[in-house]
C-alpha positions as a printed NumPy array, in Angstrom:
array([[ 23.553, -13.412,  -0.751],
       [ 22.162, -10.189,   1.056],
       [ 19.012,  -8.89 ,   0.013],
       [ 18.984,  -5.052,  -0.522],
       [ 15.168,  -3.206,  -0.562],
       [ 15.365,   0.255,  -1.496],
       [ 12.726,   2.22 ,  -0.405],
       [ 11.383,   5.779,   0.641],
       [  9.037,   6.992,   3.728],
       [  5.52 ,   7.506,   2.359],
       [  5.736,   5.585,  -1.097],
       [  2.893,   3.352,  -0.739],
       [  4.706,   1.28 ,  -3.521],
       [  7.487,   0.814,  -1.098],
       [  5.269,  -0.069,   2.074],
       [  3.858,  -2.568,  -0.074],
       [  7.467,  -4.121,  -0.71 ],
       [  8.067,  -3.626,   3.119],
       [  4.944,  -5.497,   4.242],
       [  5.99 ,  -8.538,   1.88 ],
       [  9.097,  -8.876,   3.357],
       [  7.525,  -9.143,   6.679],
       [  4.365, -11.283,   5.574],
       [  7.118, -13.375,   4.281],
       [  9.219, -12.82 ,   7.076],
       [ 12.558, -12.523,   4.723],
       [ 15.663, -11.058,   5.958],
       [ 16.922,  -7.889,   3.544],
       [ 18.899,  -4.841,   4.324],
       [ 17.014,  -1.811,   4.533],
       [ 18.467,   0.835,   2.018],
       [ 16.036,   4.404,   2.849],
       [ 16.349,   6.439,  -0.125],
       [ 16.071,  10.288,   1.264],
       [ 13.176,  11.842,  -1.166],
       [ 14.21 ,  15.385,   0.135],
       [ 17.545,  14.952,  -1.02 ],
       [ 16.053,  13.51 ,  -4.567],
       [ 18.295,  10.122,  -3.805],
       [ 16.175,   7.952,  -6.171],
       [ 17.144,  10.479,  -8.542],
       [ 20.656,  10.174,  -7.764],
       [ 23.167,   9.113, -10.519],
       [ 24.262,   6.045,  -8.657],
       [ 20.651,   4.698,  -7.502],
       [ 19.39 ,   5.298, -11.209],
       [ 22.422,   2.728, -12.266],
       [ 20.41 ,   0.432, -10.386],
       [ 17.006,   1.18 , -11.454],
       [ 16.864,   3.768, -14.265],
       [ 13.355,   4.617, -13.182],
       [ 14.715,   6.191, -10.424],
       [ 11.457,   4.991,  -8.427],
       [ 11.21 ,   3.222,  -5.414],
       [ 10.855,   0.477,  -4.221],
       [ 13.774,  -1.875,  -5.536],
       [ 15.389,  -5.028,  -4.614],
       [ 18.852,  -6.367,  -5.188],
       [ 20.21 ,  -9.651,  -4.635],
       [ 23.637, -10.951,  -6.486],
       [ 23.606,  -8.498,  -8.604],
       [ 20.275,  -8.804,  -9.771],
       [ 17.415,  -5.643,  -9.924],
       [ 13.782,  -5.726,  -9.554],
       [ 11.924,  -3.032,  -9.752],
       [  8.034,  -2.476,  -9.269],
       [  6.622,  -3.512,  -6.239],
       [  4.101,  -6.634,  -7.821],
       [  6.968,  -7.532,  -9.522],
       [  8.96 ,  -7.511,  -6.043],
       [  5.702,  -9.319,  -4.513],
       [  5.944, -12.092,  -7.355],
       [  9.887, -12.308,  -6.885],
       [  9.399, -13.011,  -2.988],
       [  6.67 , -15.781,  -3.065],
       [  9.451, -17.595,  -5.421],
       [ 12.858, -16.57 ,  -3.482],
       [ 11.105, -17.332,  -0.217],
       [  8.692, -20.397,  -1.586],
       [  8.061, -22.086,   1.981],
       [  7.183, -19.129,   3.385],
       [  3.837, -17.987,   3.723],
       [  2.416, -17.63 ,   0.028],
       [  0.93 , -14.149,  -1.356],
       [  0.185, -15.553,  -4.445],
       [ -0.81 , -19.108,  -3.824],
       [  0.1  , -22.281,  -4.31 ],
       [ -2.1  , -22.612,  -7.499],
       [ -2.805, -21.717, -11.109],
       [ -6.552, -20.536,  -9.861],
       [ -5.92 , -18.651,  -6.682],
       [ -2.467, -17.197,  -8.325],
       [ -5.112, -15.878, -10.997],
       [ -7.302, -14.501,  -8.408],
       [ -4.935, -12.907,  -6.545],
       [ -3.493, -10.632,  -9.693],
       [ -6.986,  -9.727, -10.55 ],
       [ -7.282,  -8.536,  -7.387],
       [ -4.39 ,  -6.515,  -7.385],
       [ -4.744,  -5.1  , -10.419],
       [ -8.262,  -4.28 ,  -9.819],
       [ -6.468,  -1.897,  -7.538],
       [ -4.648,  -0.553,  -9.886],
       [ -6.916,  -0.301, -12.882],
       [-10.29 ,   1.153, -11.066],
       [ -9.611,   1.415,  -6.976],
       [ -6.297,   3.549,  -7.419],
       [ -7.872,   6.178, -10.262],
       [-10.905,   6.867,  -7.583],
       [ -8.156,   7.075,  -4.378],
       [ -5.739,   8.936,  -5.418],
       [ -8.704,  11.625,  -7.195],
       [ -9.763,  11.911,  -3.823],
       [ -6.055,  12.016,  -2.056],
       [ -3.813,  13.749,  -4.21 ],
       [ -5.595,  16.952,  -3.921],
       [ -5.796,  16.789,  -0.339],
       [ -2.139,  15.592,   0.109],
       [ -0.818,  17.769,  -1.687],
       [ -2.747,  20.941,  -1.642],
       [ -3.339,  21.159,  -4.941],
       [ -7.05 ,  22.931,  -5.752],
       [ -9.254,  20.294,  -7.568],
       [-11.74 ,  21.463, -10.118],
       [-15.002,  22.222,  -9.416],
       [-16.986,  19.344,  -8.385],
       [-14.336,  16.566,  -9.237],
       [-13.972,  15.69 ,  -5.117],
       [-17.199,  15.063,  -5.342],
       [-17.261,  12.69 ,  -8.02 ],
       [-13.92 ,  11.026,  -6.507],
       [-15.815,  10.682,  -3.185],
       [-18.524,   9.03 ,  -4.794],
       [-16.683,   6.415,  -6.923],
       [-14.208,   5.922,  -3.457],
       [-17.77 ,   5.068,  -1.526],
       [-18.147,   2.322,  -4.43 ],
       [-14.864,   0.969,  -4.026],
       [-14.879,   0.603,  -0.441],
       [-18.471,  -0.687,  -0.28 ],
       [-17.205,  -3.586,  -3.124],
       [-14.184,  -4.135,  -0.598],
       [-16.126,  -4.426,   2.274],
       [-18.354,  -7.097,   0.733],
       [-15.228,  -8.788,   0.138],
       [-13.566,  -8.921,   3.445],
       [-16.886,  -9.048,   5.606],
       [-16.9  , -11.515,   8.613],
       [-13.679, -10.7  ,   9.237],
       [-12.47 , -12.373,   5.787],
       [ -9.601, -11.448,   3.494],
       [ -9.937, -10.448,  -0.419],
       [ -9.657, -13.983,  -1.662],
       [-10.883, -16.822,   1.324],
       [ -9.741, -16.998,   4.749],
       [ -5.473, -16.786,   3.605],
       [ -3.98 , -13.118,   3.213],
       [ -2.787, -12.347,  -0.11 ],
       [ -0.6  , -10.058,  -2.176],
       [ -4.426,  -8.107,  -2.795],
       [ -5.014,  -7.493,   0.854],
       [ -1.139,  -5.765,   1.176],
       [ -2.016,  -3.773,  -2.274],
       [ -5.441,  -2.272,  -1.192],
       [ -4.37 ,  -2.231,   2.943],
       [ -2.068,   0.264,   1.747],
       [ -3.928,   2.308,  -0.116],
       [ -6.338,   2.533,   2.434],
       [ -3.667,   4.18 ,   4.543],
       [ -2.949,   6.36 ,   1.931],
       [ -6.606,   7.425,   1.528],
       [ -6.628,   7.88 ,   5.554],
       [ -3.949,  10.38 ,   5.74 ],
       [ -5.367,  12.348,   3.453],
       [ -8.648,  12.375,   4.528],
       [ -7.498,  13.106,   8.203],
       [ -5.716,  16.651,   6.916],
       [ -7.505,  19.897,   7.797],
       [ -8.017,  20.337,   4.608],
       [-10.622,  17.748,   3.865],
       [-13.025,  19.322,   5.874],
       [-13.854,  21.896,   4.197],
       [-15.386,  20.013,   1.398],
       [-17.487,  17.428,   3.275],
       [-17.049,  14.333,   1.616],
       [-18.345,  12.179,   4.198],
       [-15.366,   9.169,   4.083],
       [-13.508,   9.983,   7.637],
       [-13.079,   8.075,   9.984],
       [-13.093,   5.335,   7.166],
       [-13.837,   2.715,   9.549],
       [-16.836,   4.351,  11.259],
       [-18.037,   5.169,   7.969],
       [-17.114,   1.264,   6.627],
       [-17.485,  -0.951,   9.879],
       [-17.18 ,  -3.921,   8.137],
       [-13.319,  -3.545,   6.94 ],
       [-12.074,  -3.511,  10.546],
       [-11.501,  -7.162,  11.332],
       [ -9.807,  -7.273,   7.878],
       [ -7.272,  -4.489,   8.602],
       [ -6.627,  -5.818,  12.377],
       [ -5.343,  -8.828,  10.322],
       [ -3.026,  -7.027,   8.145],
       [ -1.871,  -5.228,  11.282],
       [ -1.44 ,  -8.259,  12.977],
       [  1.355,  -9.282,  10.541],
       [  4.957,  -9.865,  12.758],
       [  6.666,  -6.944,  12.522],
       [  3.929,  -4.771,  11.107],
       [  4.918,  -1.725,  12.775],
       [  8.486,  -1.813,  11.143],
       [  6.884,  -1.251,   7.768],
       [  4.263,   1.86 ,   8.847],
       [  6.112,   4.892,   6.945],
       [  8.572,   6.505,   9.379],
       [  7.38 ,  10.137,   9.015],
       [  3.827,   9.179,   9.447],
       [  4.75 ,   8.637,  12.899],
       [  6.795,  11.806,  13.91 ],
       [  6.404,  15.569,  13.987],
       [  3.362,  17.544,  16.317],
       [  0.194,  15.598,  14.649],
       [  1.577,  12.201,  13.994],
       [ -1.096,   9.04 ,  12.757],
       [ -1.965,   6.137,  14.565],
       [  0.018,   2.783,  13.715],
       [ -3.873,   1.431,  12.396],
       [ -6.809,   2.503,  10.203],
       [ -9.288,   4.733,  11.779]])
């Protein structure tokens, strides 16, 4: 049956989805929802996911929505593939907790500090400050993790090192904007600031097919970004 991945430039959700089907390397169809033209939002893409969020997968019928859940799906639709999970009850464990440390504590301090700069929406006095701070945390913990060249959990990629790759990228753009200038907060280049994640991101780079999954848009118009982490 063909797999269908619906997806949109620029969700990090989505390039998350993207970069398991490559890790896994897993054939799909690529279905680019248009955000400008509020697609996910459209009547016929909320029959498939009533979220009306990207990204998505279909296959005989069958919706998943959320892109762990869409991690999870893949390491059992595609089980001799490379694992992003693991092969057992303890490193499956380990993995989740790293990915939802993401979510729970290393996404709240990101997106405090991207958001505003993304978006250009004026932060409250002092709070970039505090976000920058709490980021420096997060990215000194990760570090510590992937030293040596290393990835979250042992010397195997995982589902964690696609989750907090991309949010790293995330974090980049937005501290690469004009914008972020102005208020100092000392994170850009991250990987002059944080030598010790470079090895680790080369991996995830390294990953067949890596540039297929880089957000189109991030790679166009007069000032576009570089296919890796600065």
């Amino acid at each position: 049956m063909t797999i269908e991945l619906f997806w949109g430039s620029g969700s990090m959700p989505a390039w998350r989805a993207l970069l398991g089907f490559a890790f896994k390397g897993a054939p799909y169809t690529s279905r680019r929802l248009s955000f400008s033209d509020r697609e996910p939002r459209s009547d016929w893409f909320r029959a498939i996911n009533p979220r009306a969020k990207v990204p998505c997968v279909r296959e005989d019928g069958v919706a998943i929505n959320e892109s762990l859940a869409i991690l999870a799906w893949l390491d059992r639709r595609f089980p001799d593939a490379p694992a992003l999970f693991g092969s057992d009850p303890a490193r499956a464990g380990r993995v989740w907790a790293a990915c939802l440390e993401h979510e729970n504590h290393g996404d709240s301090a990101f997106s405090a500090v991207a958001r505003p700069l993304l978006f250009g929406v004026a932060p409250e006095v002092g709070s970039l400050d505090h976000a920058a701070q709490m980021t420096s945390e997060e990215l000194t913990l990760l570090t510590e993790r992937v030293g040596d060249g290393a990835a979250i959990l042992g010397d195997a990629l995982s589902a964690a090192d696609l989750v907090w790759y991309c949010a790293l990228r995330r974090l980049d753009r937005a501290l690469s904007r004009p914008r972020a200038a102005l208020h100092k907060l000392d994170l850009f280049p991250i990987l002059e600031k944080n030598p010790g994640l470079e090895s680790w991101a080369r991996r995830v780079e390294a990953i067949p097919d890596f540039a297929d999954t880089v957000p189109p848009h991030w790679l166009e118009g007069d000032n576009p970004m570089p296919l890796a982490l600065r």
